[in-house]
C-alpha positions in Angstrom: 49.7 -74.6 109.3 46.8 -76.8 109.4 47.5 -79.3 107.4 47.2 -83.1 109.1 49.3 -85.9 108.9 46.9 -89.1 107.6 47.6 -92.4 106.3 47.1 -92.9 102.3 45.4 -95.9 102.9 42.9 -93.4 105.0 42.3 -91.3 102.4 41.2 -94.1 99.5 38.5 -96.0 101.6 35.3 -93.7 100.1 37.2 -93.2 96.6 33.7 -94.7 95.1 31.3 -92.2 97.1 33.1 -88.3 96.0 30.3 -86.6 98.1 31.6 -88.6 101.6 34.9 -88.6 100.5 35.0 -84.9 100.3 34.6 -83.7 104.0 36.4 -87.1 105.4 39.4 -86.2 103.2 39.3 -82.4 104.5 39.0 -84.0 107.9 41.2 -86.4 107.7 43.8 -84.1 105.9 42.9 -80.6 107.8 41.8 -78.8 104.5 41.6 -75.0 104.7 37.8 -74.5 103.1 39.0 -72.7 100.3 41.2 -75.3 99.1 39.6 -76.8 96.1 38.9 -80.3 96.6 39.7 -82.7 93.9 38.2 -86.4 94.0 40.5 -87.5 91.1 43.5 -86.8 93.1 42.1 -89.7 95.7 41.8 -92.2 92.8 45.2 -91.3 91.5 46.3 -92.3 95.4 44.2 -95.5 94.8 45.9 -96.4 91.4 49.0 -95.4 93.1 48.9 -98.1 95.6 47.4 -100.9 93.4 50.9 -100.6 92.1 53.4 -100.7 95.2 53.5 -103.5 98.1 54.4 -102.0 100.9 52.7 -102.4 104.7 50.4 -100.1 106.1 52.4 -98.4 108.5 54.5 -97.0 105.8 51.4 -95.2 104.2 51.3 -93.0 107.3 52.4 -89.6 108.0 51.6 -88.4 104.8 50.4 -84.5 104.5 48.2 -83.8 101.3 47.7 -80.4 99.5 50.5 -78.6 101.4 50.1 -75.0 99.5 53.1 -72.4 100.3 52.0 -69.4 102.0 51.9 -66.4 99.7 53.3 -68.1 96.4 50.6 -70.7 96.2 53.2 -73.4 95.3 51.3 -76.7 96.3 52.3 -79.8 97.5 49.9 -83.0 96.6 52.1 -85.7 99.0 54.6 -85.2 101.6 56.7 -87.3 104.2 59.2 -86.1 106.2 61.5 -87.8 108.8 64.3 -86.5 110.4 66.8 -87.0 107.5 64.6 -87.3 104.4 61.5 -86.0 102.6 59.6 -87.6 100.0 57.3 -85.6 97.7 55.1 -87.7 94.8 53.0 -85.0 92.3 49.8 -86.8 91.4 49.1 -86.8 87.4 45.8 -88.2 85.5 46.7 -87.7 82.3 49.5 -86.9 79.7 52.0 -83.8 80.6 54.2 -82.2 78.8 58.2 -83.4 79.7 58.7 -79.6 79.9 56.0 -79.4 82.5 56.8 -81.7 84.8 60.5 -81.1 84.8 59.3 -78.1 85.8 57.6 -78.8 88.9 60.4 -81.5 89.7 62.7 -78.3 89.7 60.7 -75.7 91.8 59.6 -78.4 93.9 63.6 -79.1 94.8 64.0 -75.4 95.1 61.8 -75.0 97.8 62.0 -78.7 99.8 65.6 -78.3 99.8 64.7 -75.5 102.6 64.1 -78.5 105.0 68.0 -79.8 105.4 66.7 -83.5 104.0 68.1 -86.0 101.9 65.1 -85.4 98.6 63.4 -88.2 97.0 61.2 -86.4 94.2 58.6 -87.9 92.0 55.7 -87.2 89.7 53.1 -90.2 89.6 50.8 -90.5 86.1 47.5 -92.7 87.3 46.7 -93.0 83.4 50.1 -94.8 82.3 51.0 -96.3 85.9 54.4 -94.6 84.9 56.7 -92.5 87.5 59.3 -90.1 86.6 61.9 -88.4 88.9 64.9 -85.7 88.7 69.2 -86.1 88.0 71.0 -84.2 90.1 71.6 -81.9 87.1 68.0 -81.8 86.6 66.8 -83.6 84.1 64.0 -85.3 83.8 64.2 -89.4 83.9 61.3 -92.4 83.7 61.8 -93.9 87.4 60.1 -97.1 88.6 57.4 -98.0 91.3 60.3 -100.2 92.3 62.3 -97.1 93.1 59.5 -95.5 94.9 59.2 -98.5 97.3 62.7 -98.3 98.4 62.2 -94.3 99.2 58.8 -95.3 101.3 61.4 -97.5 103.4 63.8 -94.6 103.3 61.5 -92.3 105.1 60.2 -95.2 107.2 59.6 -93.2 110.1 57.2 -89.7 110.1 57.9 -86.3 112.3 55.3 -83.6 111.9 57.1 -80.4 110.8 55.4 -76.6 110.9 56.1 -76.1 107.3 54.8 -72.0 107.4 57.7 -71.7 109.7 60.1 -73.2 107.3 58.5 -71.6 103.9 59.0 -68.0 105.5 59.4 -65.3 102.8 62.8 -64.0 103.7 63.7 -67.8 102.9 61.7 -68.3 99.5 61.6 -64.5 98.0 64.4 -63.3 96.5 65.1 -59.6 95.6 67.9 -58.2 93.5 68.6 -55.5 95.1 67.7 -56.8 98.9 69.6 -59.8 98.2 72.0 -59.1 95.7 74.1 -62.4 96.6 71.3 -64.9 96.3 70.3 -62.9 92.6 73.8 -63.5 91.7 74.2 -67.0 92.8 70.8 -67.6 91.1 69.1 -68.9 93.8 65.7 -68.2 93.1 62.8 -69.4 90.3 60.3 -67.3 88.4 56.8 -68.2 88.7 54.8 -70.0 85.5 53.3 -66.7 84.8 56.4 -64.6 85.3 58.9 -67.6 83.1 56.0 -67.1 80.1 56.2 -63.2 80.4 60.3 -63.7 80.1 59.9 -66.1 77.2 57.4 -63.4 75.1 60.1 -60.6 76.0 63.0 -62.6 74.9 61.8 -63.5 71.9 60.4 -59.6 71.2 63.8 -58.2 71.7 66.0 -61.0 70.0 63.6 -60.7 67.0 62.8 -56.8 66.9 60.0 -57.6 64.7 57.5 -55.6 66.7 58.4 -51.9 67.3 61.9 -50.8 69.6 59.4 -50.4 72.6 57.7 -53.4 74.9 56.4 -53.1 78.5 56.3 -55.2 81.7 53.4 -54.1 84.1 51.8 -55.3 87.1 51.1 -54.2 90.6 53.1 -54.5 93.8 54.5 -57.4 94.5 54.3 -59.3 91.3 58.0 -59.7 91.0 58.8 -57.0 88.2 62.2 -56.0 89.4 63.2 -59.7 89.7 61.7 -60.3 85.8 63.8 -57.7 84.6 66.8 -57.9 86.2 66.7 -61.7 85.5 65.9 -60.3 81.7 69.4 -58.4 82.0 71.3 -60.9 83.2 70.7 -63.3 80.3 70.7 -61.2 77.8 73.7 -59.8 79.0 75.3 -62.6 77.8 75.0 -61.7 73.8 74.3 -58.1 74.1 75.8 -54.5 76.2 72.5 -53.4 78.7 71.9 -50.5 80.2 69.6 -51.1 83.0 67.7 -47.8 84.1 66.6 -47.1 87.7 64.2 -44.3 87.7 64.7 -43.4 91.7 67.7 -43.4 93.8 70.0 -46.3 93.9 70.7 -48.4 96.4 73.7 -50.5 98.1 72.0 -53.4 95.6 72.5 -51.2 92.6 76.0 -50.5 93.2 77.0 -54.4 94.2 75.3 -55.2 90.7 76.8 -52.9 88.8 80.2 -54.6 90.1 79.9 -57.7 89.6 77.7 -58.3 86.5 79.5 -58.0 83.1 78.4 -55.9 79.8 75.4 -54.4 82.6 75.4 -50.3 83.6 73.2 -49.9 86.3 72.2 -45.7 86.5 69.5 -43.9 87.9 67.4 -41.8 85.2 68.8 -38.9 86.3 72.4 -39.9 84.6 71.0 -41.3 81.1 72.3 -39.3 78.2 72.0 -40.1 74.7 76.1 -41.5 74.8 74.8 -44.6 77.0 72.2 -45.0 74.6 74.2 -45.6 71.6 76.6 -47.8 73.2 74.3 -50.6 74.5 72.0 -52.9 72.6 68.8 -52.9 74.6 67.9 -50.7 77.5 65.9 -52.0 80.6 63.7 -49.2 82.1 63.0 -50.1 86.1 60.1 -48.0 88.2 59.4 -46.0 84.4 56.0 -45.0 85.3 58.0 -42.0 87.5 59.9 -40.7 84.4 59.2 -37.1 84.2 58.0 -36.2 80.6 60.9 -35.0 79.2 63.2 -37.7 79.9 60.4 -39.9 79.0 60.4 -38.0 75.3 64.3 -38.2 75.4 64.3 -42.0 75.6 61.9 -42.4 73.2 64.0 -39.8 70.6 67.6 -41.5 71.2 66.3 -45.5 71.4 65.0 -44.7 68.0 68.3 -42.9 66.9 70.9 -45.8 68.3 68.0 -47.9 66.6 68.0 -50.3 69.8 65.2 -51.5 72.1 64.0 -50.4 74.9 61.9 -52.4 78.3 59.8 -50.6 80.3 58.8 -51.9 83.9 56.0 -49.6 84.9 53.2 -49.8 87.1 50.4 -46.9 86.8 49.3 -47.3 90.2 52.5 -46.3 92.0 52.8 -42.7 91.6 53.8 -41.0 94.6 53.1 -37.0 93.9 50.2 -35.2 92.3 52.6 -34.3 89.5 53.5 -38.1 88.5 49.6 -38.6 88.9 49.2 -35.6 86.0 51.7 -36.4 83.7 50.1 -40.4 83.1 53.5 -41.8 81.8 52.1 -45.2 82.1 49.5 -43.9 79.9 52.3 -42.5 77.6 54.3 -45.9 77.9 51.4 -48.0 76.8 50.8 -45.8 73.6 55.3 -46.5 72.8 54.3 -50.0 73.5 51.2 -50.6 71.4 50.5 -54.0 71.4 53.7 -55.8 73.1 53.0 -55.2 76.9 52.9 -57.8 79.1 51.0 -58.1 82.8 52.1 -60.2 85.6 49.5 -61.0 87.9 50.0 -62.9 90.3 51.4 -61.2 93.4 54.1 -63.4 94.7 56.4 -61.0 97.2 52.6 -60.0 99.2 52.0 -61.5 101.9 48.5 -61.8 102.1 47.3 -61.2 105.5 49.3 -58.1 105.6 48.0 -56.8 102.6 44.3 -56.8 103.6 45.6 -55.4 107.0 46.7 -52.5 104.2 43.8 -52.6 102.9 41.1 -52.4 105.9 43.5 -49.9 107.2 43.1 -47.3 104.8 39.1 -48.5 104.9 37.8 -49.4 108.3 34.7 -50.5 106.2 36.5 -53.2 104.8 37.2 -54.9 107.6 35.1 -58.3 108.2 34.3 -59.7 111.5 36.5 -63.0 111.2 39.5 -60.6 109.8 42.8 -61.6 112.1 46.0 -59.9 112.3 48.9 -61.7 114.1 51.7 -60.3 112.2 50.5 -56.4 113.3 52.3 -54.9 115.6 51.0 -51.5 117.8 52.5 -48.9 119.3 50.5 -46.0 120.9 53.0 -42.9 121.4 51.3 -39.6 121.9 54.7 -37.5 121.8 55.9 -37.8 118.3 59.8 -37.5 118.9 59.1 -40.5 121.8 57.1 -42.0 118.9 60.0 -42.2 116.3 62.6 -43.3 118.7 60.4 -46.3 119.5 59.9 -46.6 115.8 63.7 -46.4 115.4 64.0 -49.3 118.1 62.0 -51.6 117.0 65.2 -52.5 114.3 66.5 -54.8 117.0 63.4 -56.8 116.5 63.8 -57.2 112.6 61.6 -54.4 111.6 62.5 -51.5 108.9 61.6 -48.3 109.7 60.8 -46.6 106.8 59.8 -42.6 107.1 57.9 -40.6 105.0 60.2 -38.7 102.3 61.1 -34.7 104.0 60.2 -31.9 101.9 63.2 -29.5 100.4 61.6 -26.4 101.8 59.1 -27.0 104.8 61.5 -29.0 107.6 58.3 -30.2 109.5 59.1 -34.0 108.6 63.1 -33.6 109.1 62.2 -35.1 112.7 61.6 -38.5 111.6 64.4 -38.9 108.7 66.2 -42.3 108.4 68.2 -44.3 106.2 65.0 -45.3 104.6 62.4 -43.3 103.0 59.4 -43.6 101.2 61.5 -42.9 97.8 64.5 -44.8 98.6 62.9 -48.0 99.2 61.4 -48.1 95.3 61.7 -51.9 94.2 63.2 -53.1 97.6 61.2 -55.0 100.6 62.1 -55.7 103.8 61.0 -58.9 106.0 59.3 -56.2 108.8 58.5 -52.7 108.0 57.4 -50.0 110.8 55.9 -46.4 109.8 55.1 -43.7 112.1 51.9 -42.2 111.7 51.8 -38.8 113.5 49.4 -35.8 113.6 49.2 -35.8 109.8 46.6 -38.0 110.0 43.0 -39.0 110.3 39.7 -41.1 110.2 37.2 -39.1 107.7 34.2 -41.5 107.3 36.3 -44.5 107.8 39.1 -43.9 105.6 42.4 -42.6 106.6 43.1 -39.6 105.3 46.6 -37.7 105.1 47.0 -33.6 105.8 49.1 -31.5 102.9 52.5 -32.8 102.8 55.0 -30.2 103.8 55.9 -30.7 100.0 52.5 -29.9 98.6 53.3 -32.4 95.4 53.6 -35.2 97.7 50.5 -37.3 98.6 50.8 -38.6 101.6 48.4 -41.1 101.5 50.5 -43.2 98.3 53.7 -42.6 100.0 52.3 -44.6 103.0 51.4 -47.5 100.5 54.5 -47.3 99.2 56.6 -48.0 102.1 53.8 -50.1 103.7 53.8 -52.8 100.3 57.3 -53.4 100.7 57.0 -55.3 103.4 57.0 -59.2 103.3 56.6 -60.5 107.1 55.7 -58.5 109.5 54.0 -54.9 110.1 54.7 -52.0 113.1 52.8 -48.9 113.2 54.0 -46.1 115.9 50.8 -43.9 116.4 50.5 -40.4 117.8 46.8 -39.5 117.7 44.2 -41.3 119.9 41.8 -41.1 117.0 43.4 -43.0 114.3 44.4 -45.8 117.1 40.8 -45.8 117.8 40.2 -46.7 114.0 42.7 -49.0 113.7 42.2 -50.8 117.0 38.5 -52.2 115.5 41.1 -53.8 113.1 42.3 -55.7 115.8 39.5 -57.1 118.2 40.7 -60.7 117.2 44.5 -60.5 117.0 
């Protein structure tokens, strides 16, 4: 975190010269250089304290543009003391109620991490108004009055390492890593993700569109939370089947018990009877459907004249078979029109996924690249290689192995609880994979050998098992040439 504490008082002195203000303010405030400067947040500050009376020393230990690692989620003011945190959004102009009740909400959701007593406001510069939360969360017109007191309430400043407190185990919620949290409904959909939930809602309560609509986006963009929090509200009004198209999971099974009017199966176990009981059926992972059961869905939603969601991503396919039958490419074609993209990837945590990506592309890899949060391990013998693998649990790490073939037993070595199919829609805070003589450095990318099952490609299992991580990374190598590769990944961790 490198975000400063300042005094507001500080930051307003050069609010009439922008192109000083600029580098004094990332100074003053310790700006990361890609954070987008905005003078008009400064004069909202200035308007802000044309309206209060309060003494200097109270101005300080302010942090400005605070931004959450991974999510985005910024912070425009902070102040936090040992029992209490204040937090004022700066606003020029007219928002929507909806809006900033909004940010009043997720801002609670997230500050709350920090153990303080909350004091919460949004600040319009235009109006000179100020509006704060209820306890029940509703939106209220405050006054500057009000504000004043809760500058003498957090009186006194203490610096706090926000990164550390903002870690992803603490923020990201996943239904079926974190079953409890999902059912207690601690957790908040992004903008982008709440508007995609709104236009599905409204598709399958209306059915005015076709019995088909899609959810897409890569890894990481919070699909399984979308639809699962779909599910549950729906589930209120209607019977769901929800659809798993892997193997469940402990998650699966706690769901299944304790939500009502949902039936959590894998694909595997659909039959046309489940169908016709149920008024919509939720798809999960639908881009591995095999073609038939694909065609069978389609034929028996149409029969039981219900609706059917689709969360499919084309890009996870983890077999040369799932890359030829293109059910994504069949899914779009049930879907026409009504499929919706998230994009923003909220569960990846960024450093980690260009470590991903120069990994499986030396080339990519850029001079001022660091890696802190890699971890590795050079093992030459590969059984030695998997029981450190296996060991590194007791320091919060996953192992995840690659999934055995049926026939050839040259993987069965390495087995675990975890697998490269098993894991499909979880994540884990640390993940370690075990990268043994199956691979190699062929003009700077790494390259897998034939899996013992020849439909199996290697190198998309290892993304798959490597993206579900949220925190930290292990690798356990055997061959001295790939730890020569990804070594030059590492000269400045």
């Amino acid at each position: 975190m490198k975000n400063k504490l300042f005094s507001l008082a500080d930051m307003v002195k050069l609010q009439d010269n922008s192109e000083v203000s600029e580098p004094y303010v990332r100074y003053l405030c310790g700006l990361e250089p890609e954070h987008q400067y905005r003078h008009q947040e400064v004069m909202d500050i200035s308007v802000l304290l044309s309206c209060i009376s309060v003494s200097t020393d109270k101005l300080e230990g302010f942090l400005y543009g605070y931004v959450v690692p991974q999510l985005n989620k910024e912070f425009d003011l902070l102040k936090i003391s040992e029992t209490d945190c204040l937090n004022v959004e700066l606003k020029s102009g007219t928002v929507s109620p909806e809006k900033l009740q909004r940010q009043l909400r997720q801002n609670f959701h997230y500050l709350k991490l920090l153990n303080r007593k909350l004091h919460l406001y949004v600040f319009i510069s235009s109006s000179k108004k100020i509006y704060t939360m209820t306890h029940d969360f509703e939106l209220v017109e405050s006054s500057l009055e009000e504000l004043v007191s809760a500058l003498n309430s957090v009186y006194t400043y203490k610096f706090v390492d926000l990164d550390a407190v903002f870690l992803p185990n603490n923020i990201l919620v996943s239904p079926l890593n974190s079953p409890d949290r999902f059912l207690k409904e601690d957790y908040l959909l992004t903008e982008n993700q709440e508007n995609i939930k709104k236009s599905v809602m409204e598709h399958i309560r209306t059915n005015t569109q076709g019995r088909f609509v899609g959810i897409t986006g890569g890894p990481g963009t919070g699909k399984t939370l979308v639809v699962y929090d779909i599910a549950r509200e729906l589930s209120t009004t209607m019977k769901v089947l929800l659809v798993h198209s892997g193997i469940l999971c402990d998650g699966h099974f706690e769901l299944n018990k304790q939500l009502d009017n949902i039936r959590i199966i894998s694909a595997k176990e659909l039959r046309l009877r489940e169908i016709r009981d149920v008024d919509i059926v939720i798809v999960d992972e639908a881009h591995r459907l095999y073609t038939e059961s694909l065609e069978k869905v389609e034929r028996w939603v149409k029969r039981a004249k219900t609706i059917c969601l689709f969360s499919y991503d084309a890009g996870q396919t983890l077999s040369a078979s799932e890359n030829r039958r293109r059910t994504a490419d069949a899914i779009d074609v049930l879907c026409e029109n009504n499929i919706y993209k998230l994009t923003n990837k909220i569960r990846t945590n960024k450093e980690l996924a260009l470590f991903i990506t120069c990994l499986r592309d030396l080339s990519k890899y850029r001079d001022n690249y660091t890696f802190p949060h890699v971890k590795i391990i050079y093992e030459p013998d590969k059984e030695a290689a998997l029981l450190r693998a296996k060991g590194l649990e007791k320091e919060g790490y996953t192992y995840i192995s690659f999934t055995p073939s049926f026939y050839n037993h040259e993987l069965d070595y390495q087995q675990s609880e975890y697998n490269t199919h098993n894991v499909i829609g979880q994540e884990f805070d640390g993940v370690c994979m075990l990268l043994d003589y199956n691979w190699r450095y062929e003009n700077g990318r790494l390259k897998g050998l034939v899996h013992p099952n020849p439909d199996y490609l290697f190198t998309k299992l290892l993304y798959q098992g490597l993206t579900r991580v949220r925190r930290k990374l292990a690798l356990v190598v055997c061959s001295e040439s790939v730890l020569e590769g990804i070594l030059l990944l590492l000269q400045n961790s």
